[in-house]
Structures are given as C-alpha cells and as structure tokens.
C-alpha positions as CSV (number, residue, x, y, z in Angstrom):
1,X,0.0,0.0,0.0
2,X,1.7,3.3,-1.1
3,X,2.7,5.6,1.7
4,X,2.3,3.6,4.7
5,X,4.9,1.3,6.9
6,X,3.8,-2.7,6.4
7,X,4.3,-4.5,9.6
8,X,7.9,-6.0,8.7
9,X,9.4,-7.4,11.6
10,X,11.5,-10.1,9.3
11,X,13.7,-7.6,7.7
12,X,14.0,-5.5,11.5
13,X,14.8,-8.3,13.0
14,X,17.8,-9.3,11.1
15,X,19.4,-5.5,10.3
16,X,18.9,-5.7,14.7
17,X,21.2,-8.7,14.7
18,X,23.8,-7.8,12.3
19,X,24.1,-4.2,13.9
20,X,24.5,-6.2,17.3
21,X,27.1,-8.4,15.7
22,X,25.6,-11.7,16.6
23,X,24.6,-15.3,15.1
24,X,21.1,-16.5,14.4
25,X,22.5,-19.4,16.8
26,X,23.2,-16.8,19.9
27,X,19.8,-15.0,19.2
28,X,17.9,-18.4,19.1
29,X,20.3,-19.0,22.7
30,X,19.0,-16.2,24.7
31,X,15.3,-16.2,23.3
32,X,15.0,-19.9,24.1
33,X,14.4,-21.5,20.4
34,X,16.4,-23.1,17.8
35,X,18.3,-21.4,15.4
36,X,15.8,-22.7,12.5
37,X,12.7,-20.6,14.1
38,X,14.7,-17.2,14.0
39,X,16.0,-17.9,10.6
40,X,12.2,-18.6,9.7
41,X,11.3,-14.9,11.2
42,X,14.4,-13.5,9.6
43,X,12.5,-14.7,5.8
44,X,9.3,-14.1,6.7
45,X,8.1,-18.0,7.2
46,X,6.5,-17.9,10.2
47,X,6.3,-15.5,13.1
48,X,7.5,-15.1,16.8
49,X,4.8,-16.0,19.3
50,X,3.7,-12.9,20.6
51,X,5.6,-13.7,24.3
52,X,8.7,-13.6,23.0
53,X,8.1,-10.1,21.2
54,X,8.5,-8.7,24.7
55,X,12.0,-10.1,25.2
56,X,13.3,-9.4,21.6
57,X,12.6,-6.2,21.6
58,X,14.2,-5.6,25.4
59,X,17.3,-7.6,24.0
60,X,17.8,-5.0,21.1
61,X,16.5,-2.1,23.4
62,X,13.3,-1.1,21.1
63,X,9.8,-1.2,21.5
64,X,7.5,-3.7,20.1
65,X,5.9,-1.1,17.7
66,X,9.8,-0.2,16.4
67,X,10.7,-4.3,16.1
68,X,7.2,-5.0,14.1
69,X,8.5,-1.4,12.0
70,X,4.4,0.0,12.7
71,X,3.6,3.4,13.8
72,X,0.0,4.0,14.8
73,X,0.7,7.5,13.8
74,X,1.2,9.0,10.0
75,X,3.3,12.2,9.3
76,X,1.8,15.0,7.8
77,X,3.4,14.4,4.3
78,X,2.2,10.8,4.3
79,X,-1.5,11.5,5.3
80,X,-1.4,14.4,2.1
81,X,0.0,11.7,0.3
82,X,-2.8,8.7,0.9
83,X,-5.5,11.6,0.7
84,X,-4.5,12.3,-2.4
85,X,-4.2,9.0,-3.5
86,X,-7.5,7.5,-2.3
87,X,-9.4,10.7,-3.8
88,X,-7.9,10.0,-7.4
89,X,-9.0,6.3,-6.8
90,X,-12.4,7.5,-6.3
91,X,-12.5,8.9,-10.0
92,X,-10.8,5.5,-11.4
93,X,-11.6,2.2,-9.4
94,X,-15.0,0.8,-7.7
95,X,-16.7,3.2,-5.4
96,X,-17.0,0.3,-2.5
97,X,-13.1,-1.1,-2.9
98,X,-12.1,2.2,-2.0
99,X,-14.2,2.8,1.0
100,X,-13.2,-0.7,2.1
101,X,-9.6,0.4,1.9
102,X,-10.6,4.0,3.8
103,X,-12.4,1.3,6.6
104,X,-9.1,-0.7,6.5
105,X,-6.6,2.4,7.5
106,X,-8.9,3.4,9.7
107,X,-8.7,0.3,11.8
108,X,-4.9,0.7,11.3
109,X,-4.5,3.9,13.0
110,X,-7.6,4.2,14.9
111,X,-5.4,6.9,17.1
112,X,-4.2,8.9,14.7
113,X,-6.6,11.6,14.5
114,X,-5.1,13.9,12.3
115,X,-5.8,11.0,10.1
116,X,-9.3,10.1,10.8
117,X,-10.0,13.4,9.8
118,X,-8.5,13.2,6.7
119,X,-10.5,10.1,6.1
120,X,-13.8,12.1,7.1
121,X,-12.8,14.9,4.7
122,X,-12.7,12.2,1.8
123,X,-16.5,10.7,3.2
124,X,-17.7,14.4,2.9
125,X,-15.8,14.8,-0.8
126,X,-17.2,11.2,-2.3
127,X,-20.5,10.3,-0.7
128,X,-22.5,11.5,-3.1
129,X,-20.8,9.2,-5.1
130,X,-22.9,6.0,-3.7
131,X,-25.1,3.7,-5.0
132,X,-28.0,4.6,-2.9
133,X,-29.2,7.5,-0.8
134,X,-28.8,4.7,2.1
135,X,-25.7,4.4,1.3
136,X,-24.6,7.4,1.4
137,X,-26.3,8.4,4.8
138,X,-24.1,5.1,6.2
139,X,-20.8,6.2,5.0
140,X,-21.8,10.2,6.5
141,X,-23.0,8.4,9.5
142,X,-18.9,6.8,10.0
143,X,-17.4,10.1,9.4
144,X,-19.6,11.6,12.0
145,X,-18.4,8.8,14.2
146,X,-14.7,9.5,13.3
147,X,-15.1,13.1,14.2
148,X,-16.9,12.4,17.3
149,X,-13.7,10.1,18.0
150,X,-11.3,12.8,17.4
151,X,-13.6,15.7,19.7
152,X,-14.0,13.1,22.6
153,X,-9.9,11.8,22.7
154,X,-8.2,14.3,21.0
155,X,-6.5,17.7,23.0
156,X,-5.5,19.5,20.3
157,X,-7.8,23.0,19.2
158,X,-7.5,23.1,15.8
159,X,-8.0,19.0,14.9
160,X,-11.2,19.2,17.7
161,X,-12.5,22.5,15.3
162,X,-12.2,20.6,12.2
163,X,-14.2,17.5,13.2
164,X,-16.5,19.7,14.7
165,X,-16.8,21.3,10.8
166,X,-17.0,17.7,9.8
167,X,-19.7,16.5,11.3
168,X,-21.8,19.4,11.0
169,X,-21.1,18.9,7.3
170,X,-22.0,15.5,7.5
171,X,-25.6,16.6,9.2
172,X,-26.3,18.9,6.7
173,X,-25.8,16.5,3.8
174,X,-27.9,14.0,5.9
175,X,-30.5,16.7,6.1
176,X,-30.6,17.1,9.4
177,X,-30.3,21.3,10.2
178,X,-30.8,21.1,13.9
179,X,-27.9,18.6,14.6
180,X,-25.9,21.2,13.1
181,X,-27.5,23.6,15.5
182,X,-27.5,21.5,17.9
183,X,-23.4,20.8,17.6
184,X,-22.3,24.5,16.8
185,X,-24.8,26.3,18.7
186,X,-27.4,28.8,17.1
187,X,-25.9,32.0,18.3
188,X,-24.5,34.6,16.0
189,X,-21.1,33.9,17.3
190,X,-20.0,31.4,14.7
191,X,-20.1,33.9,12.1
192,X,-16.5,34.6,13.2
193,X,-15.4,30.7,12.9
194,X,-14.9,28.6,9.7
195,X,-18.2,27.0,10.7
196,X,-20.6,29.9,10.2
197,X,-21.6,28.9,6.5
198,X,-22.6,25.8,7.5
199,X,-24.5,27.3,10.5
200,X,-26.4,29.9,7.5
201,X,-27.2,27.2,5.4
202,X,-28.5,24.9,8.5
203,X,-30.7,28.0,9.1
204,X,-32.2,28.0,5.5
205,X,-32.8,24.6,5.8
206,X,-34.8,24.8,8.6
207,X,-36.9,28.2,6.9
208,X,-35.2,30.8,8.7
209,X,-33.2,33.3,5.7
210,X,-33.1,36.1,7.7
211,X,-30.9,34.6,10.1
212,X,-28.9,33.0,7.2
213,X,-28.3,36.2,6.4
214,X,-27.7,37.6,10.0
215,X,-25.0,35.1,10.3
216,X,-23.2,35.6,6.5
217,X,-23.3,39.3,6.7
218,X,-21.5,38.9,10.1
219,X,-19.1,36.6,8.4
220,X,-18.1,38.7,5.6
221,X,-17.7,42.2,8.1
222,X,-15.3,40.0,10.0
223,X,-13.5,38.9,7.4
224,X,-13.0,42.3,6.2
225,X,-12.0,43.8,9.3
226,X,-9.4,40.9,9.3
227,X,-8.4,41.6,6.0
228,X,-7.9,45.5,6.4
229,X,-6.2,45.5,9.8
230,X,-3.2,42.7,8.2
231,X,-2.7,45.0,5.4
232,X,-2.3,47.5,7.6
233,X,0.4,45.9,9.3
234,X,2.0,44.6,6.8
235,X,2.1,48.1,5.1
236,X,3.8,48.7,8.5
237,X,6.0,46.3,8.1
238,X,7.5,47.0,4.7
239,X,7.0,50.6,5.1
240,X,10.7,51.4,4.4
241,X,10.1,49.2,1.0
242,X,8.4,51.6,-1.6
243,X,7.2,49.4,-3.9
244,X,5.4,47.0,-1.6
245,X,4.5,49.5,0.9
246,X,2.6,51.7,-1.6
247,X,0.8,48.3,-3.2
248,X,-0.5,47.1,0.3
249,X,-1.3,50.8,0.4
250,X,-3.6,51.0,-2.9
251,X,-5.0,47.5,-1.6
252,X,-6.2,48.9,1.6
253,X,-7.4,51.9,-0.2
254,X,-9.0,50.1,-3.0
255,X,-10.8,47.6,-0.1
256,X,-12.0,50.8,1.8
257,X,-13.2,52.4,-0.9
258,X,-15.5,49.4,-1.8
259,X,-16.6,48.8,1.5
260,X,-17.3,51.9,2.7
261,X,-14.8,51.7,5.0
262,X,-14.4,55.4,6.1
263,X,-17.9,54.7,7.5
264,X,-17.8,51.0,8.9
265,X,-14.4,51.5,10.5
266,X,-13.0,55.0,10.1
267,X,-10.5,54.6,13.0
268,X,-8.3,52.2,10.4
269,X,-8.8,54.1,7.8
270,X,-7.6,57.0,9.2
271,X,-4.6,54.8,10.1
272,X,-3.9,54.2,6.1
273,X,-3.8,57.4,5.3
274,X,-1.5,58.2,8.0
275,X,0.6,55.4,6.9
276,X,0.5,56.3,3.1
277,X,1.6,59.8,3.8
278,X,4.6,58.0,5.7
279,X,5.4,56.2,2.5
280,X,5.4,58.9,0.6
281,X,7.3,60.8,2.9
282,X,10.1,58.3,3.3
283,X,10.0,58.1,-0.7
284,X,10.9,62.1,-0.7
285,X,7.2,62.5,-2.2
286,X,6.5,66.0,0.1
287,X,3.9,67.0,-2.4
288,X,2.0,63.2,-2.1
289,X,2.9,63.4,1.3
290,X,0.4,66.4,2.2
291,X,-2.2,64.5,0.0
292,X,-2.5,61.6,2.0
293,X,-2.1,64.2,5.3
294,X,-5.5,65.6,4.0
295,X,-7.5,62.2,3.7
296,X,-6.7,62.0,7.3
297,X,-7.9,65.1,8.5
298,X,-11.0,65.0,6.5
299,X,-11.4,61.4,8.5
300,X,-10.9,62.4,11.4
301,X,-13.1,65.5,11.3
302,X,-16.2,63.9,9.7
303,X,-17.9,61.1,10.6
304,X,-15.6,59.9,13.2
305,X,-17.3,60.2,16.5
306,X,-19.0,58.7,18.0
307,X,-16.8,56.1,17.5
308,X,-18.0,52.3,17.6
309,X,-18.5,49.8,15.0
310,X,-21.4,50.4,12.4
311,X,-23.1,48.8,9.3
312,X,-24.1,50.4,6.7
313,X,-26.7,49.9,3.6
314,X,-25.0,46.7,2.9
315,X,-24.4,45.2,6.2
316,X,-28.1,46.2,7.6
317,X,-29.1,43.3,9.3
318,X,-26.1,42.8,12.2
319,X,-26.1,45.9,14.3
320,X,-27.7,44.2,17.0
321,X,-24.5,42.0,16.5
322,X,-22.3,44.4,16.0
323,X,-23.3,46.1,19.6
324,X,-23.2,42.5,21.8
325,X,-20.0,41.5,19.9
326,X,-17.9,44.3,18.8
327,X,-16.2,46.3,21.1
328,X,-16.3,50.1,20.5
329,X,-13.5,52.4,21.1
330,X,-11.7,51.7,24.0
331,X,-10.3,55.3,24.8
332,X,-11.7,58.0,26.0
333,X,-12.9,60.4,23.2
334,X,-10.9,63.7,24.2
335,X,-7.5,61.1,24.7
336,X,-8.2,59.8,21.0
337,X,-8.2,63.1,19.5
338,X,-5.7,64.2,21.5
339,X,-3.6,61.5,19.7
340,X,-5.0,62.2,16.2
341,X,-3.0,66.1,16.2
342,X,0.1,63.8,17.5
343,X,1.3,62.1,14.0
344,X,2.2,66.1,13.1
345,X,4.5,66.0,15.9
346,X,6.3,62.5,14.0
347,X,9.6,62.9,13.3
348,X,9.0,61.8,9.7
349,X,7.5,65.0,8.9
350,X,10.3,67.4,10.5
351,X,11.1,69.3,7.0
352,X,7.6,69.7,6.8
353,X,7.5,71.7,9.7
354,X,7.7,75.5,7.6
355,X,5.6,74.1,4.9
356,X,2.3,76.5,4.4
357,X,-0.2,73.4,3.6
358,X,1.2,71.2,6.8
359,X,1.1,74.1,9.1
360,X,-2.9,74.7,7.7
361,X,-3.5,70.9,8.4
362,X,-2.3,70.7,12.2
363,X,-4.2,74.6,12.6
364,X,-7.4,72.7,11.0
365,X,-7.1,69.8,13.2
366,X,-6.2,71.5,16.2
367,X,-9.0,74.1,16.4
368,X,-11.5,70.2,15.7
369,X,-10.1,68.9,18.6
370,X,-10.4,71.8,20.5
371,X,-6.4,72.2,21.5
372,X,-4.2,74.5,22.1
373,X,-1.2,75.0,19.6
C-alpha cells in the first residue's frame, strides 16, 4: 500500500542482529528457540509467538511497535499523500473497494486523529458518489463517528475545530439542520469561525433566511476587518520598501473604498492614510505626502465620532450583532483626539515643519479637537 509502513518485523529483525554483531544461533540461545525458528522470522516464514516479542525487543532495546516497523501515527506528508491517492481512486476504481480500503486504514490507525480526519474529509468529498441514498447516509453516518472520536480523545484545538466542521457537514448533507444547531450552537457567534456557513445554510434549511443572512453578513464584516487591519500591518511592516509598501497601500485603499470603509471602520482608515503619507514621505514624495495628510484630517473631522463599530446599507441586518459583539472604542474620546493632532508631531515630517499646507492641516485639526497649539 503506497505511503504507509507494512508490519515487517523479518527484515527489523535481522538489520537488529547484524548491527549487534551476533549469530542467528546466539539470538535463538537467549530467546529460548532453535536457530531454524529465527531464521524462519528473519525470511518471513512464520512468526515469533507474541511472548517472545516482549523479550526481543528488550534484548535489542526497542519497542514492540519499532521491532514490528508499525507506527499507529502518519506524518503529515504521508497523510497528504494517501488523501490524495485514495481521492484520485475514487475517480478510477470501484466506489466500495475504495471505502473498504478507507475502513481498512482506519482500523490501522484508529489513534491517529489527524488521520481520521482526513478520512472524514474524503467521506464528505465522495458520498454523493454512492449507490443509494442509504448508502450514502451510512458512509456520513462513519465520518460523523470519526469526528466524534477525534472531539472526545483528542486535546488539540485546531483537529477538535475541524471535526466539529466535519460533522456538521456530514448533518447537513444528511438533512438534518438542527444537529448542526445542535453541535455548533445557534448563536451569531459562529459567524466569526470557519463553521458559520454551515450554521447559515443549516438555518435556511430549517426556513429561517433572515438569520442566514444575519449570520453571513457577520461573516463577511469580520472577514474584512481581518483583511484591512493585516494589510495594515504589513504596510507597516514593509514601510521602508516603496514598492510594496505603496501596493499594500492602494489595496487597503482600493478595499476601503468598496466597502465603505471610512464609514464601517474610520479609525483604520484614518490609520492608512497616515501610513500612506509616511510612505510617501520616506519616498521624498513632500507634495503626495500632504495628500494623503489631507485624507486623514478630512477622516478624522467627519464622521468619526461617535466612535463604535457600524453597518451600513450593505451590512443592515447585524447591528444588534455588532453592539453584543464588537467592542467600540476603547479610549476615551478627548484622549483619541488628543492623539489624532500627534502624528504632526512624528519625526518623519520634521522638514515639513515650515511648509504653508502642513502648518494649515495641524491649525485645521487642532481648532476640531479643541487644543491648544
């Protein structure tokens, strides 16, 4: 079978004696048999009774699993590879013989869970491939049982999340809307988890759009607001690169523009234009520099505050969300303004300092804020 260790204890057993140095005759000495029944286990004629594998192993100083060469567990690249594998076999060779071979590795490395869940992920893939409708609800019914495995013995996060995806992937296929409910809960929550589209459609399954859409819209405003605040840093973090800077820039500025993102989030937008007129200013572009000064002014003047998380005409159906769930600005408003009028102070802009449109920007912000120059 491609990609996985065979149980070989024949060939382990003699590269063990030859690196120890001794005879098939010494070996049969301490074990207690004659030298014809280790040179049948040496080509694979017979077998050791399973007592002895005990002592073998503690006279060559491995384990049991490391003299039978088997590994209840699968590296990452070998599980990839038999995924891969078994899912092209679904497209050339008998539907069943391949689920009887999935069945087969499962039994083999019932406690590798990594693995389970790659065998789930196939179920999911290929059951609609099945004879029957019966058939297919049998072989979603194992990989729910796989995943349920994994969740109930399995301590690690991300494998628990994915079976959890699994098998409310395998409910929904079965038609069955409130397992999934039932297993990922029905709160608006999971619209910030990999989970929440299966949650929406569980919801229009069971006649209920509006909270399909509830849940999606929240899904796609946190995804944005993920998306916008990594480019930001990584405009950050290539600032002194001009080239990449100023295309993580025009992303940022490209995304804000077509999600109205002066309006849904104007605190990081305010934070690209700050950083754009650093670019430009680190470039030598003074002129460009003062452009992208005046986008942040005109943010932070209009529209700003009250500053908390909003929707808009697009996202219309979450601000009940938006209000449980999303914190809103957690300064105090005179301290944030404050801080606004500080990026003039940056030492970035020092030979700015005597320039006639700066000077009007940092008088314009000022008198907003209400400071004192």
């Amino acid at each position: 079978m491609f990609g996985i260790k065979e149980i070989n204890l024949s060939r382990v057993l003699t590269e063990k004696r030859r690196e120890k140095g001794i005879t098939q005759d010494e070996l049969a000495a301490y074990i207690g048999v004659s030298k014809a029944s280790v040179s049948k286990w040496e080509t694979g004629q017979s077998y050791p009774d399973i007592t002895f594998l005990p002592l073998i192993a503690s006279y060559f100083g491995i384990s049991i699993d490391a003299l039978m060469n088997y590994s209840p567990q699968i590296e990452r690249q070998e599980r990839h590879k038999i995924y891969s594998r078994l899912a092209a076999d679904f497209g050339t060779k008998p539907f069943e013989d391949v689920i009887s071979e999935c069945e087969s590795l499962v039994k083999k490395y019932y406690s590798c869970y990594p693995f389970l869940l790659e065998i789930a992920k196939l179920y999911v893939n290929h059951a609609s491939m099945a004879a029957s409708d019966e058939r297919k609800l049998e072989i979603l019914k194992f990989a729910v049982s796989l995943c349920e495995r994994v969740m109930s013995n399995c301590r690690e996060p991300r494998h628990m999340e994915a079976a959890a995806g699994f098998q409310a992937m395998c409910h929904l296929m079965s038609g069955e809307p409130a397992k999934v409910l039932e297993l990922l809960g029905e709160d608006i929550q999971h619209a910030s988890t990999s989970c929440s589209t299966i949650v929406s459609q569980a919801y229009q399954m069971l006649g209920n759009p509006e909270k399909a859409k509830e849940i999606l819209q929240a899904e796609l405003y946190c995804g944005i607001m993920k998306m916008f605040s990594e480019l930001i840093m990584y405009i950050n973090l290539n600032i002194t690169d001009y080239e990449t800077a100023k295309l993580a820039y025009k992303r940022a500025e490209n995304l804000s523009d077509i999600f109205q993102m002066r309006k849904l989030n104007p605190n990081n937008t305010a934070q690209v234009y700050f950083l754009g007129a650093h670019i430009e200013q680190i470039a030598g572009n003074s002129g460009e520099t003062i452009k992208m000064l005046e986008k942040y002014v005109d943010v932070c003047m209009n529209g700003f505050f009250p500053f908390n998380m909003r929707g808009d005409d697009f996202f219309d159906v979450i601000e009940g969300w938006l209000i449980e769930n999303i914190a809103s600005i957690p300064r105090d408003e005179a301290v944030v303004k404050a801080s606004m009028l500080e990026i003039f102070n940056d030492p970035i802009f020092a030979n700015l300092r005597e320039n006639p449109e700066f000077i009007k920007l940092e008088q314009k912000l000022n008198k907003y804020i209400g400071g004192k120059l």
